[in-house]
C-alpha positions as CSV (number, residue, x, y, z in Angstrom):
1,X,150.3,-27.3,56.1
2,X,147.5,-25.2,55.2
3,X,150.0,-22.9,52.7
4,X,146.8,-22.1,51.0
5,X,144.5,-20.3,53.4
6,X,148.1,-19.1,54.7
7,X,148.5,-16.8,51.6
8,X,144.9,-15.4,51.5
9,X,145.4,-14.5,55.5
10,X,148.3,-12.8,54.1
11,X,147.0,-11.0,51.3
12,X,144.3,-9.8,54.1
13,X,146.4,-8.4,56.1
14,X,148.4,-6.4,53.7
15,X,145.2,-5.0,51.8
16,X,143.9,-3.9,55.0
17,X,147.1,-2.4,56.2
18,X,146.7,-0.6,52.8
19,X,143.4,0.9,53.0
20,X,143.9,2.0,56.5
21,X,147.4,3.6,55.9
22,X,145.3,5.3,52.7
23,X,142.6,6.7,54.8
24,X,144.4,8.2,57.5
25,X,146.8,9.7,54.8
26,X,143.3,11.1,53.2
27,X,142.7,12.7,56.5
28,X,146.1,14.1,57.2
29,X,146.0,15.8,53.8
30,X,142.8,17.2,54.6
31,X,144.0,18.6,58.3
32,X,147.3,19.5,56.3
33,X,149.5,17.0,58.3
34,X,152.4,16.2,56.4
35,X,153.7,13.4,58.1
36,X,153.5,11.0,60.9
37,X,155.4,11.7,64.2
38,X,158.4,9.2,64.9
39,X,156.6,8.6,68.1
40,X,153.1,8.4,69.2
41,X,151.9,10.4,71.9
42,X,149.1,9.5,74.1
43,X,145.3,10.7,73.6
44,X,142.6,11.6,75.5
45,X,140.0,9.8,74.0
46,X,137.1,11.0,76.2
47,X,138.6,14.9,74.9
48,X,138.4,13.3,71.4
49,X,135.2,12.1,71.5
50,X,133.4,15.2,73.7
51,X,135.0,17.3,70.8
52,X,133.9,15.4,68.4
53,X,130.7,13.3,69.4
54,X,128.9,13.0,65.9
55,X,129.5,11.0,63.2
56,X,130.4,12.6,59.9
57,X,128.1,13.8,57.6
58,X,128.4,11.3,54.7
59,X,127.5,8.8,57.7
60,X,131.2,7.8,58.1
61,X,131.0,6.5,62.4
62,X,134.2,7.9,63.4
63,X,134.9,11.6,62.9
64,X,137.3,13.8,60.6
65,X,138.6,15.1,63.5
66,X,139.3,12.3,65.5
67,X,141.1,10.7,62.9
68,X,143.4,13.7,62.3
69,X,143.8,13.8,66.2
70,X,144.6,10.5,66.3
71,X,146.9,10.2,63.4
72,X,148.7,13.4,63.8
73,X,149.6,11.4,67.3
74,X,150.5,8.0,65.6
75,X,147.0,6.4,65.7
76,X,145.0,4.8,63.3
77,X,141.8,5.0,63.7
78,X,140.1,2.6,61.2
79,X,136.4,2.8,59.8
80,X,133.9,-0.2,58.2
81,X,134.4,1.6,54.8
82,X,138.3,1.5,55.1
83,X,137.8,-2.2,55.3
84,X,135.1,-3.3,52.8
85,X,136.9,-4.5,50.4
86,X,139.3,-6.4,52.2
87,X,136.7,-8.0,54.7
88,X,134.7,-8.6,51.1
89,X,137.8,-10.2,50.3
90,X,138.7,-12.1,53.1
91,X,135.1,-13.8,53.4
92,X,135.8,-15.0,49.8
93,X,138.9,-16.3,50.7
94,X,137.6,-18.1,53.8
95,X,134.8,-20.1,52.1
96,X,137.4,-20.7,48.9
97,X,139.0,-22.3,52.3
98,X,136.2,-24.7,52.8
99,X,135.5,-22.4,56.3
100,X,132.3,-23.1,56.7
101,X,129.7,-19.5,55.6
102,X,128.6,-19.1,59.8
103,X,132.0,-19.3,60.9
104,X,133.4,-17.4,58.4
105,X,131.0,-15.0,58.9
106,X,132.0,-15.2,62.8
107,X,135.1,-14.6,61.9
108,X,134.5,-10.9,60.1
109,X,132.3,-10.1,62.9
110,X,135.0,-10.6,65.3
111,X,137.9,-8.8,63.1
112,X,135.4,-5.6,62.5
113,X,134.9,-5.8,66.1
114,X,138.4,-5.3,67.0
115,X,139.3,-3.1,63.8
116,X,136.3,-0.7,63.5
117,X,136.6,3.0,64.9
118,X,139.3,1.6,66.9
119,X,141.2,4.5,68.9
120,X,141.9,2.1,72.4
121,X,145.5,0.7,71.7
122,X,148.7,2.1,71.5
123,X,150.1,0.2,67.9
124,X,153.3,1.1,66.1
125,X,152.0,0.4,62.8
126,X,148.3,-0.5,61.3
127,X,150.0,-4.2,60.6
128,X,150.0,-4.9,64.1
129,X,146.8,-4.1,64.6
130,X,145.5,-6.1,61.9
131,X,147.5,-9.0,62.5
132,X,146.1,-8.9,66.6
133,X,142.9,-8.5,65.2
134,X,143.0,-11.9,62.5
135,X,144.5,-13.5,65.9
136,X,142.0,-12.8,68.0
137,X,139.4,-13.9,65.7
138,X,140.9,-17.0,64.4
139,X,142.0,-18.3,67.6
140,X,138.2,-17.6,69.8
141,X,136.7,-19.4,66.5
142,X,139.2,-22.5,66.3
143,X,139.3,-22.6,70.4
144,X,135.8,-23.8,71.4
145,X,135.5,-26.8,73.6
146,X,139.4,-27.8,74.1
147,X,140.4,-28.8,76.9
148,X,143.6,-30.7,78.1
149,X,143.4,-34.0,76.6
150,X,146.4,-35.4,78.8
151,X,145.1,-34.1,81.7
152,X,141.3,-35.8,81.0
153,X,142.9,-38.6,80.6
154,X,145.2,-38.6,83.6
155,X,142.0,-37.7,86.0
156,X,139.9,-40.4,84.3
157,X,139.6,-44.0,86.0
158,X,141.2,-46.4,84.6
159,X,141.3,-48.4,82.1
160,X,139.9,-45.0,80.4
161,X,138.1,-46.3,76.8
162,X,138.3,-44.5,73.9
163,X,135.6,-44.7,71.2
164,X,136.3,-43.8,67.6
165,X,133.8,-43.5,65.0
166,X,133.3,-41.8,61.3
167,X,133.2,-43.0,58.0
168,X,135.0,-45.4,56.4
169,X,138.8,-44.8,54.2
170,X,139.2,-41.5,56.6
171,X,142.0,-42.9,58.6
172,X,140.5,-43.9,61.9
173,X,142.2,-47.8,62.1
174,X,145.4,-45.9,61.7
175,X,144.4,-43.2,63.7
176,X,144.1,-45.9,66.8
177,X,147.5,-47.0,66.2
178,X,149.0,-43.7,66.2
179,X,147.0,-42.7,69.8
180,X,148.0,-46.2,70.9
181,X,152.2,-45.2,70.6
182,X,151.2,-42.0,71.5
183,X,149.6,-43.3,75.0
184,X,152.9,-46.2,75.0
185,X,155.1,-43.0,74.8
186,X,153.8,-41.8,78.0
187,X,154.3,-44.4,80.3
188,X,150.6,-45.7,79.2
189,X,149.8,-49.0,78.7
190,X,146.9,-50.1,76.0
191,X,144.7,-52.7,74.4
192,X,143.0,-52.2,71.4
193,X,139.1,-53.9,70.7
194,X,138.2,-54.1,67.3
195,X,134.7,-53.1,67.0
196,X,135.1,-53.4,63.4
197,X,133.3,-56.6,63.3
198,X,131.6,-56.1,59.5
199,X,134.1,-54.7,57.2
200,X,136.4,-57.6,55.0
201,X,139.6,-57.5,56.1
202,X,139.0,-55.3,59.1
203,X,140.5,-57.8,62.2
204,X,144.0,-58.5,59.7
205,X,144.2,-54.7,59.3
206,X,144.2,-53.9,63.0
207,X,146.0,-56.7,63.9
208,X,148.9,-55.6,61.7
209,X,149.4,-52.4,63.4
210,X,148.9,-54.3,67.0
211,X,151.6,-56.6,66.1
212,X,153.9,-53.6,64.5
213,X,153.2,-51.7,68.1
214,X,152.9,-55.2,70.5
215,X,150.1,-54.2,71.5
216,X,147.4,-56.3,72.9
217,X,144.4,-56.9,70.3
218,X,140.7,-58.3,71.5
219,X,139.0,-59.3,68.6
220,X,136.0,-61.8,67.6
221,X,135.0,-63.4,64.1
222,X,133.3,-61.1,61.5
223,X,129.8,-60.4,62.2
224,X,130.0,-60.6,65.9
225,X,128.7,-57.5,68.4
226,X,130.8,-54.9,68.6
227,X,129.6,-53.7,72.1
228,X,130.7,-56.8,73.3
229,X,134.3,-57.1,71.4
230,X,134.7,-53.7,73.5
231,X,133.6,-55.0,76.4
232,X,135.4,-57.6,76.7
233,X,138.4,-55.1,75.6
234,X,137.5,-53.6,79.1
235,X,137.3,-56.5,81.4
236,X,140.7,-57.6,79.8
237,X,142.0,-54.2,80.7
238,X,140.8,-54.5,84.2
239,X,142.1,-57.8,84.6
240,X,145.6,-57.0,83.6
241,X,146.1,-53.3,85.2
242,X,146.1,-51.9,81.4
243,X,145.3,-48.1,81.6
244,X,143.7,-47.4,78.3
245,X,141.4,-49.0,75.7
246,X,140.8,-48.2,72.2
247,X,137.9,-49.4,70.4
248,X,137.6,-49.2,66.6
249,X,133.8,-49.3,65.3
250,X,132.5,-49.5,61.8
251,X,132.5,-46.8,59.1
252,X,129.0,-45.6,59.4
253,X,127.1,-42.5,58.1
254,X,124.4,-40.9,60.0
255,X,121.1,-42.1,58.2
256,X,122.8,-45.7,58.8
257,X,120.3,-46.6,61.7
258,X,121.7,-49.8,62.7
259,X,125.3,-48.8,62.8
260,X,123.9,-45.8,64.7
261,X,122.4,-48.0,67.1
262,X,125.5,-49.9,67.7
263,X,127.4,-46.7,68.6
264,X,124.4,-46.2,71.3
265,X,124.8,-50.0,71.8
266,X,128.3,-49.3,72.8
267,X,127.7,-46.4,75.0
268,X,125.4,-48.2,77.2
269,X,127.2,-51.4,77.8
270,X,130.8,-49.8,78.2
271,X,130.2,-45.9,79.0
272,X,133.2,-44.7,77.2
273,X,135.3,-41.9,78.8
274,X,135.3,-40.7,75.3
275,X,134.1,-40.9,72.0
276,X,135.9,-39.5,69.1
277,X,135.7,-38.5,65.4
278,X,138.0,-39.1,63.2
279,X,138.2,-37.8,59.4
280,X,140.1,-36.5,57.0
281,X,141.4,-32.7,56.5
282,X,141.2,-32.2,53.2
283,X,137.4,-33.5,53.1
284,X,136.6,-30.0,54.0
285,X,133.4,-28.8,54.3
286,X,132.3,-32.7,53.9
287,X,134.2,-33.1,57.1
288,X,132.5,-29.7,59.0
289,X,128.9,-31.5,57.8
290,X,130.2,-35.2,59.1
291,X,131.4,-34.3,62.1
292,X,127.6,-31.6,63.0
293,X,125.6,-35.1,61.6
294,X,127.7,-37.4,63.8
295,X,127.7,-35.4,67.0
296,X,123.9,-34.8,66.7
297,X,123.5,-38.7,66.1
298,X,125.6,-39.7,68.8
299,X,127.5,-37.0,70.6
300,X,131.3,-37.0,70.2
301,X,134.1,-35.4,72.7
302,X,136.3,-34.1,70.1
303,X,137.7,-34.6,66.8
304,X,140.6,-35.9,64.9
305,X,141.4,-34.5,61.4
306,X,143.8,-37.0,59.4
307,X,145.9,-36.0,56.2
308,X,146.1,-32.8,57.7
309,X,149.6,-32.4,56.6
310,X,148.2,-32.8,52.5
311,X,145.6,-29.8,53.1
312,X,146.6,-26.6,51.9
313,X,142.9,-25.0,52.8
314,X,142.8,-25.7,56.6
315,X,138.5,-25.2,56.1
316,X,137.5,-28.1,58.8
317,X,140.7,-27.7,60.8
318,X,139.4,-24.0,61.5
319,X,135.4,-24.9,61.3
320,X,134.5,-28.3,63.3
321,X,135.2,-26.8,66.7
322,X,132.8,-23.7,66.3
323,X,129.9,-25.8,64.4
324,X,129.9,-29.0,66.5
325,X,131.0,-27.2,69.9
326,X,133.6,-29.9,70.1
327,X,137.4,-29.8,69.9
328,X,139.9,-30.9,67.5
329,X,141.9,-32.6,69.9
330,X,145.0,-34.0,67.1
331,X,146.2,-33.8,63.9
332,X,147.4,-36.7,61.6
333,X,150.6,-35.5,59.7
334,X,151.7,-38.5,58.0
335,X,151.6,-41.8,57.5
336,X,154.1,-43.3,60.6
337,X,153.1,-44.0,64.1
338,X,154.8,-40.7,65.5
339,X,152.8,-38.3,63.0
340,X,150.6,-37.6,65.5
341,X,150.3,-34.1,66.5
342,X,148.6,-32.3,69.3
343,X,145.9,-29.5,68.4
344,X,147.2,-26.5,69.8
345,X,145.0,-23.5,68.6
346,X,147.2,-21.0,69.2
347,X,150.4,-22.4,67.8
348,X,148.5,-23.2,64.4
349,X,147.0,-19.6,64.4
350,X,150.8,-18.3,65.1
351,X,151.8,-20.3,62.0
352,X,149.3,-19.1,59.8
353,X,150.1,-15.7,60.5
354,X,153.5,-16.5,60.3
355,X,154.3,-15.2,64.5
């Protein structure tokens, strides 16, 4: 999953371990240090800095003589022109990626923030710092707005109802199924509503994967009100102690005003705990724009990529939470009931920089 954007992260980090490890060995030539000490000692960096408080003349913003200092002690200390073609290269790659331009941008800003002039950490090789440095920056960009989606769920009153909504032929349908074994799994039981109430074919395809699950299905005949299939979906649930709900809706797009106001149709009749977006991975930036247009139409709670498991870029799975504010909450893997997978920020950052 997301090999792509894997090996540009990788060829990153080794460019930029490059042209940091060549720049300090231009300034232990010029100090006439031969070599680096087998083990760093520590520095004073408030001596470092009184002795040596201006920048260079050619405008470089760290000085010759701090970086001697701090290399002759097993430091690196890294400047913006050591970097610029690798960050040059690495916002290339991003956007290659599908990342969307403003977070890929955030995402330089960040890594020059923690790479630039830095003289603060104790690091037994430039690799490590560069590899903290992508981490830190991928995992505040892909971290916005999560929050513990068991735990919501668990505080919620029940029956908790769950909203999903995006375009058609992205997954969501299946996408219901999966969350419904996923709740089953947990000691959770669930009825689905299909809000679908347009689309040809839509009440045999969700009744298929009700049946495959036995779960409960509330459905009415094609052209019926979809606030109502849902609510109905809800007073079932309350009737019969079910804990959770899961409405399908129509595949709408934005400038769709009347499927638009069925998704505020929805929201005042049944005031959903939650309302969710589903669509696919490998859309990419498509999916970044969807999911900005759908949130500003009707806001969402968090997101669901599908196919994720078929995307070798990772662009939306590392943009939607920093444009739309909202989380990605799961992943769709595959196409059985139990390729579900939670988002966990961190863990996908670890595996892309192979930790």
């Amino acid at each position: 999953m997301f090999d792509g954007l894997k090996d540009k992260l990788d060829s990153f980090r080794e460019d930029a371990e490059a042209a940091a490890e060549e720049a300090a060995d231009e300034e232990s030539a010029s100090d006439g240090t031969d070599e680096r000490p087998d083990r760093p000692e520590p520095v004073d960096d408030r001596a470092e800095t009184e002795a040596d408080p201006d920048p260079d003349e050619d405008g470089s913003t760290v000085g010759r003589l701090t970086r001697a200092k701090a290399y002759a002690t097993g430091r690196i200390v890294i400047e913006e022109e050591d970097l610029e073609t690798p960050l040059w290269d690495l916002e290339m790659a991003l956007v290659e990626s599908d990342v969307e331009m403003g977070v890929a941008e955030t995402i330089l800003d960040r890594v020059r923030e923690e790479l630039i002039g830095e003289t603060r950490k104790q690091v037994d090789t430039t690799a490590g710092l560069v590899r903290e440095a992508l981490r830190e920056a991928l995992v505040e960009v892909i971290s916005v707005g999560q929050f513990d989606f068991d735990e919501a769920v668990a505080e919620a009153e029940p029956p908790v109802t769950i909203v999903f909504t995006g375009v058609n032929g992205v997954g969501k349908t299946t996408t219901i199924a999966k969350l419904g074994r996923y709740f089953e799994e947990r000691g959770l039981s669930v009825v689905i509503a299909n809000g679908d109430t347009y689309r040809a074919g839509a009440n045999e395809q969700i009744r298929e994967h009700a049946d495959a699950l036995g779960l409960k299905l509330i459905s009415h005949e094609r052209g019926g009100d979809p606030a109502a299939v849902v609510y109905d979906a809800v007073e079932y649930a309350e009737a019969n102690d079910v804990d959770v709900v899961l409405g399908d809706t129509a595949g709408r797009l934005h400038t769709s005003d009347d499927l638009m106001e069925q998704l505020s149709k929805i929201d005042r009749v049944v005031d959903p705990d939650m309302t969710l977006f589903v669509d696919e991975s490998v859309a990419g930036q498509d999916a970044v724009r969807r999911a900005e247009e759908f949130d500003d139409a009707a806001a969402v709670d968090g997101a669901v990529l599908t196919k994720a498991d078929a995307d070798s870029q990772g662009g939306a799975a590392i943009s939607v939470a920093q444009v739309t504010g909202k989380p990605i909450l799961f992943l769709g893997t595959g196409q059985e009931y139990d390729d579900l997978r939670r988002f966990d920020p961190e863990a996908l950052v670890a595996d892309l920089l192979d930790e």
